[in-house]
GUTOR-219415 format. One record per residue (C-alpha): x, y, z negated. Coordinates in steps of 0.25 Angstrom, whole numbers, plus 5000, padded with zeros to 4 digits. Example, Ala and Ser with C-alpha at 12.3 -4.5 7.8 and 13.67 -1.06 7.14 Angstrom:
2
504949824969 505549964971 
END
This chain:
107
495251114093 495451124108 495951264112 496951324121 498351354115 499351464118 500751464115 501551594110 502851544109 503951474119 504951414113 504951494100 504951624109 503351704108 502751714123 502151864126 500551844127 500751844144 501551694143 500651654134 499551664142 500351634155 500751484146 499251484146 498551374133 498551224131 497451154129 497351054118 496651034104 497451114093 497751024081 498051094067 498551004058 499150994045 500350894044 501050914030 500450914019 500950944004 500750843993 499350893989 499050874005 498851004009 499251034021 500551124022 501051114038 500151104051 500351074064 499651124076 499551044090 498851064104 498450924108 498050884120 496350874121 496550744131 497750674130 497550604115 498350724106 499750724115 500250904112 499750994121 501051084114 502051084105 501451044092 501651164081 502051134066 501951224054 500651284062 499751374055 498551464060 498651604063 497451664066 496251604068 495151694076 494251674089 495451704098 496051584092 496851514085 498351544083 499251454076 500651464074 501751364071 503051294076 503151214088 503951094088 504451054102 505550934103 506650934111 506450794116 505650694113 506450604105 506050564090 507350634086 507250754096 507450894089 506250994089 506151134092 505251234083 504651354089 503751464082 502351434090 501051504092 499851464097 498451524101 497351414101 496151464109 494951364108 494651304121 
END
């Protein structure tokens, strides 16, 4: 789905609601995904991503792993999860995790 996506957290740190709006949305397609499964093939982990609409899937941001829905209304959607940001790009770099919020506005 394309929509417009705010973030609420820097770094692991929550913005107040005037650097949210002033960081302003990214634009992209929202992907919600399931990427572990148990032995019966449920789905047990997702991930959410904000791909890029014209650039063949490259991330718009961080992707976000153990992502789960919040609230779901006509305000939006707000899904919550861990960002994953590496420290370089290297196979065998280290990752960062931080607690991440996002509000995804149907564009």
């Amino acid at each position: 789905m394309k929509c417009n996506v705010y973030r609420f957290y820097v770094g692991g740190k929550k913005q107040d609601d005037d650097d949210v709006k002033r960081a302003g949305a990214r634009l992209g397609l929202v992907v919600f995904e399931p990427y572990r499964r148990d032995q019966t093939g449920a789905p047990v982990r997702f991930r959410a991503m904000l791909v890029s609409a014209d650039q063949a899937g490259q991330n718009v941001l961080p992707p976000l792993d153990h992502a789960f829905i919040t609230r779901l209304d006509s305000r939006g959607i707000l899904i919550r999860g861990q960002e994953i940001i590496a420290r370089s790009p290297s196979i065998k770099s280290r990752l960062e995790y931080y607690d991440q919020l996002w509000l995804c506005k149907p564009a």
